[in-house]
LUMSEVO-358870 format. One record per residue (C-alpha): residue number from 1; x, y, z; residue in one letter. Coordinates in steps of 0.5 Angstrom, whole numbers, m for minus. Example, Ala and Ser with C-alpha at 12.3 -4.5 7.8 and 13.67 -1.06 7.14 Angstrom:
! residues 2
{1 {25 m9 16} 'A'};
{2 {27 m2 14} 'S'};
This chain:
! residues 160
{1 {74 m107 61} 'X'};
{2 {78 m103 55} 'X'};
{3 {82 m97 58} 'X'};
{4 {81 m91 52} 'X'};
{5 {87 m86 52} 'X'};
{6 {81 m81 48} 'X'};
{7 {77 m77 51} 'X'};
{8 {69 m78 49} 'X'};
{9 {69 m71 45} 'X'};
{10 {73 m74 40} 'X'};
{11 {68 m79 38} 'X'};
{12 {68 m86 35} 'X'};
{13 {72 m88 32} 'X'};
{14 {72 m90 25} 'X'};
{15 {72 m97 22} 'X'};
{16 {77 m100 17} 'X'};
{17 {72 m101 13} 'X'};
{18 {69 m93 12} 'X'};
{19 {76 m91 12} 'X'};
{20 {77 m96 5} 'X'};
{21 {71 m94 3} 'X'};
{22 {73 m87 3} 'X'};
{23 {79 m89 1} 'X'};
{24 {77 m92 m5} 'X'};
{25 {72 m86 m7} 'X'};
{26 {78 m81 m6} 'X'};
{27 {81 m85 m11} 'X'};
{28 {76 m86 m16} 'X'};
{29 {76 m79 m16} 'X'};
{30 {82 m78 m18} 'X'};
{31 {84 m83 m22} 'X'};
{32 {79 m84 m27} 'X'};
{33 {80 m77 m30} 'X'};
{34 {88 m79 m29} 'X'};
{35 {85 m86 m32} 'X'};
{36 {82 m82 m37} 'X'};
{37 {87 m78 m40} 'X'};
{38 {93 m84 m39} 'X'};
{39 {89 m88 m44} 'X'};
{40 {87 m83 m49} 'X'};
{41 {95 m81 m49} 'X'};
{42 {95 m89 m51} 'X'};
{43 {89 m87 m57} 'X'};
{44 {93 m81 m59} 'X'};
{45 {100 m85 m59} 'X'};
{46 {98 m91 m62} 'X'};
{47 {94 m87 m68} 'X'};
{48 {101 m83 m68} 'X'};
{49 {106 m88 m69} 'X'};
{50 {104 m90 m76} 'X'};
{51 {107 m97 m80} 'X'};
{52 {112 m100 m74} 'X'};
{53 {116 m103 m80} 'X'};
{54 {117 m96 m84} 'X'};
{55 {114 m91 m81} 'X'};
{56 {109 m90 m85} 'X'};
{57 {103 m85 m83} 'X'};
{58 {106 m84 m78} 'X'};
{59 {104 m77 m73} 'X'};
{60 {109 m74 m69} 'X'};
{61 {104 m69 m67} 'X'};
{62 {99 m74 m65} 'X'};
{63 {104 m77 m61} 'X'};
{64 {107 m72 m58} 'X'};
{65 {99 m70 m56} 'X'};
{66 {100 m78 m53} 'X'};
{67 {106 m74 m48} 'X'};
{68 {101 m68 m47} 'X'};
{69 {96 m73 m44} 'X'};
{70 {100 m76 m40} 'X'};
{71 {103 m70 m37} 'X'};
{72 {95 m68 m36} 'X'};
{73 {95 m75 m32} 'X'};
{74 {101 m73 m28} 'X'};
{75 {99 m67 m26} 'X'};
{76 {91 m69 m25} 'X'};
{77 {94 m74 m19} 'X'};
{78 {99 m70 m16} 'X'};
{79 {94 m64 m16} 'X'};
{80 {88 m68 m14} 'X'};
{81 {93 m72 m9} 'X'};
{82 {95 m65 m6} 'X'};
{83 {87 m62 m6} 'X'};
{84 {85 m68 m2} 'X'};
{85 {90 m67 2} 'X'};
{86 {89 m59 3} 'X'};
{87 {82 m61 4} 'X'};
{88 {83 m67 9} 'X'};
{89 {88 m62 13} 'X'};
{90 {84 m55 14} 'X'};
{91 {77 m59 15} 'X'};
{92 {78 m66 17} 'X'};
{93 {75 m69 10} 'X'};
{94 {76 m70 5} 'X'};
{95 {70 m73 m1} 'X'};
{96 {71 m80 0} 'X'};
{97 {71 m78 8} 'X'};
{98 {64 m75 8} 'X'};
{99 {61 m79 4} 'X'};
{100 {62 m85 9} 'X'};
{101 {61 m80 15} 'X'};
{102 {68 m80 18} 'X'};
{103 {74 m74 19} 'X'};
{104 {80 m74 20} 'X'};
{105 {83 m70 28} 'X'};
{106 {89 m70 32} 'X'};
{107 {88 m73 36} 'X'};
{108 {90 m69 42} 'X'};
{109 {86 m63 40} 'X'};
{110 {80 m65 37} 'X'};
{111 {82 m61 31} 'X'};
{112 {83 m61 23} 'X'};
{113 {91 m62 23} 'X'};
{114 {93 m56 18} 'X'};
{115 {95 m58 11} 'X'};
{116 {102 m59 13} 'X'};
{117 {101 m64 18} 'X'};
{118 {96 m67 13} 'X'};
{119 {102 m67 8} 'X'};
{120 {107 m71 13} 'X'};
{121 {101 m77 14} 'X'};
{122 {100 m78 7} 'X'};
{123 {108 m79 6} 'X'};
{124 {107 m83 12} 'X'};
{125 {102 m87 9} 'X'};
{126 {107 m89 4} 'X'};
{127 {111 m92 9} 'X'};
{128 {104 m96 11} 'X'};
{129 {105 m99 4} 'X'};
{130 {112 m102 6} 'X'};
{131 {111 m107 11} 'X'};
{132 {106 m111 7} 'X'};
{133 {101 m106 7} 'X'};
{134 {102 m108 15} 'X'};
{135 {101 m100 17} 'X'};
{136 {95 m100 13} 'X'};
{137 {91 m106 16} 'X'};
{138 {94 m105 23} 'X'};
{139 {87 m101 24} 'X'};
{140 {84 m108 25} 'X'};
{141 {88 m109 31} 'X'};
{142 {90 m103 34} 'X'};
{143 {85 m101 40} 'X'};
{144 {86 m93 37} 'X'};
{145 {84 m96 30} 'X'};
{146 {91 m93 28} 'X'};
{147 {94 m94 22} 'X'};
{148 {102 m93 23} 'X'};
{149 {101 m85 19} 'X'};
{150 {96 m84 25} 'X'};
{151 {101 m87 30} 'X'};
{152 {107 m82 27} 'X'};
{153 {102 m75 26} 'X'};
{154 {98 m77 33} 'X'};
{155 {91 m77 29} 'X'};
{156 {85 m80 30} 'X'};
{157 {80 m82 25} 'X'};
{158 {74 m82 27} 'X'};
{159 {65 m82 26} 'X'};
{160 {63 m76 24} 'X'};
């Protein structure tokens, strides 16, 4: 017999595998745009630099284009990282996490965690990142399907 600490208004837990599927969504999201903008800055860069060894046909209004784009990059990834931690903080879900059907709780109250909270997990994540990535496969053995940020925060993912 499992002994679980969580009350059944909590739900299910989510399994690892919806949780990378939504990660992966989440990421696809953000990331092709920011892709996007980084290779076209390359475009712009490469068409910009001209003749390597005279400097020839060079534009140094295209290559600063090429720093444009990736400063559009930049901000699309940060922009996009903090509305999806917004979203996960106030409603629990983000794209990716509604899509696979799971949300994101505390675990003690059963309610989205705020964005401040929200915020202070996907630090801790990165701390997940550290030991091998141990912190982000520990759900697979941990009996609250648990990543290390969860264990930081007190949040739950579970099945919607």
């Amino acid at each position: 017999m499992h002994h679980h600490h969580y009350g059944p208004q909590h739900g299910v837990l989510a399994e690892w595998g919806s949780r990378v599927g939504a990660y992966i969504i989440d990421g696809l999201i953000i990331g092709v745009p920011a892709g996007v903008l980084y290779v076209i800055g390359f475009i712009c860069l490469g068409a910009g630099a001209g003749d390597p060894y005279t400097g020839e046909g060079g534009s140094g209004g295209l290559v600063a284009l090429a720093f444009l784009f990736w400063g559009l990059s930049f901000i699309v990834s940060v922009v996009g990282g903090l509305w999806l931690v917004y979203q996960e903080g106030t409603t629990g879900q983000t794209i990716g996490k509604r899509q696979m059907g799971i949300k994101l709780i505390g675990s003690h109250s059963g309610q989205p965690i705020g964005f401040g909270s929200a915020f202070v997990r996907k630090i801790a994540h990165i701390l997940d990142g550290i030991p091998c990535y141990i912190g982000y496969l520990w759900p697979l053995f941990d009996d609250k399907k648990q990543t290390f940020a969860d264990k930081v925060m007190s949040t739950l993912v579970v099945r919607v």
